[in-house]
C-alpha positions, 0 to 999 in steps of 0.5 A, spaced: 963 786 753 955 784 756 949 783 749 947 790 754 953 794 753 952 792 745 946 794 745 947 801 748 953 802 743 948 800 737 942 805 740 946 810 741 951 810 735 944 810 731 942 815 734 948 819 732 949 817 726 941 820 725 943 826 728 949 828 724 944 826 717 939 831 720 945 836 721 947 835 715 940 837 712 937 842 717 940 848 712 936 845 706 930 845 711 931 852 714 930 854 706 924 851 705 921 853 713 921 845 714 922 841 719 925 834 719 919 830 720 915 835 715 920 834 710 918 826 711 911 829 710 913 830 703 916 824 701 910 820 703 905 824 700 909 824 694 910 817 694 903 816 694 899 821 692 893 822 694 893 820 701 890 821 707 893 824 714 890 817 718 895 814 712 900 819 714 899 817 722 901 810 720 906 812 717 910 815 722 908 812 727 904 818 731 897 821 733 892 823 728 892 830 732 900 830 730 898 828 723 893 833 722 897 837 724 903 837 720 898 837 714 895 843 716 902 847 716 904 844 710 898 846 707 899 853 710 906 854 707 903 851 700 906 845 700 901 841 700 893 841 698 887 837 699 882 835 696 875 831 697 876 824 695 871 821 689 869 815 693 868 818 700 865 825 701 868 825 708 875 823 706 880 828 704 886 826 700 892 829 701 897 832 694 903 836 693 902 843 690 908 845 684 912 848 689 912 842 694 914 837 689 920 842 687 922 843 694 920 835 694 926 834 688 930 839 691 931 834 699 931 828 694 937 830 691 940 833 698 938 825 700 941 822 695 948 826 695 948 824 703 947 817 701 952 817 696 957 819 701 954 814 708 955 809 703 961 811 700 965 805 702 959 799 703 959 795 698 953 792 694 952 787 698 953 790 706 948 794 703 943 789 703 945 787 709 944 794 713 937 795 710 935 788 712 938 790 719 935 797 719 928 794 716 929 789 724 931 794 728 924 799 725 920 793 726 923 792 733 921 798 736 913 799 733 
């Protein structure tokens, strides 16, 4: 096998692996009217409150106009609100409503049930070695 072969089997088998996780998950967006990358969203803001959309563009890697946009629609499903920031006026930073934290903790628990059962039989240590591998993998394509 070629180091291409290998690279195509590793993408795609990241790939799917990514799809049958958002799979398992699209019920508990479905609930709560959330797509995957809105739901990301909300772990970030909640993570770090107060943060801006530009913080979020970061984050996830995309446009501002993206970023923008999915505070909007989170803010329309009142999951999310703005408020002016103390420091500067033209600054808007970004908290979870009550019900946004909830459903927030509701796909936290769903998350955790999941990577209970991915990493079922992995131990401690190839843990560690995933998460580094991942965290290279991520850096590579950014």
């Amino acid at each position: 096998m070629t180091t291409r072969d290998d690279e195509f089997i590793i993408t795609r088998r990241v790939l799917h692996l990514g799809n049958l996780l958002i799979n398992s998950q699209q019920d508990e967006f479905d609930k709560f009217s959330l797509t995957f990358v809105q739901a990301e969203a909300l772990f970030f803001f909640d993570k770090i409150k107060g943060a801006r959309a530009i913080d979020l563009k970061e984050h996830l890697n995309i446009s501002h106009q993206a970023a923008r946009s999915i505070v909007d629609r989170l803010c329309k499903k009142e999951y999310l609100h703005r408020k002016t920031s103390s420091e500067d006026a033209r600054a808007k930073q970004i908290y979870l409503t009550p019900s946004g934290q909830a459903a927030c903790d509701e796909l936290k628990q769903l998350g955790l049930s999941d990577g209970q059962r991915l990493l079922k039989q992995i131990n401690a240590k190839e843990r560690q070695q995933i998460l580094s591998l991942l965290k290279k993998m991520i850096a590579n394509v950014q």
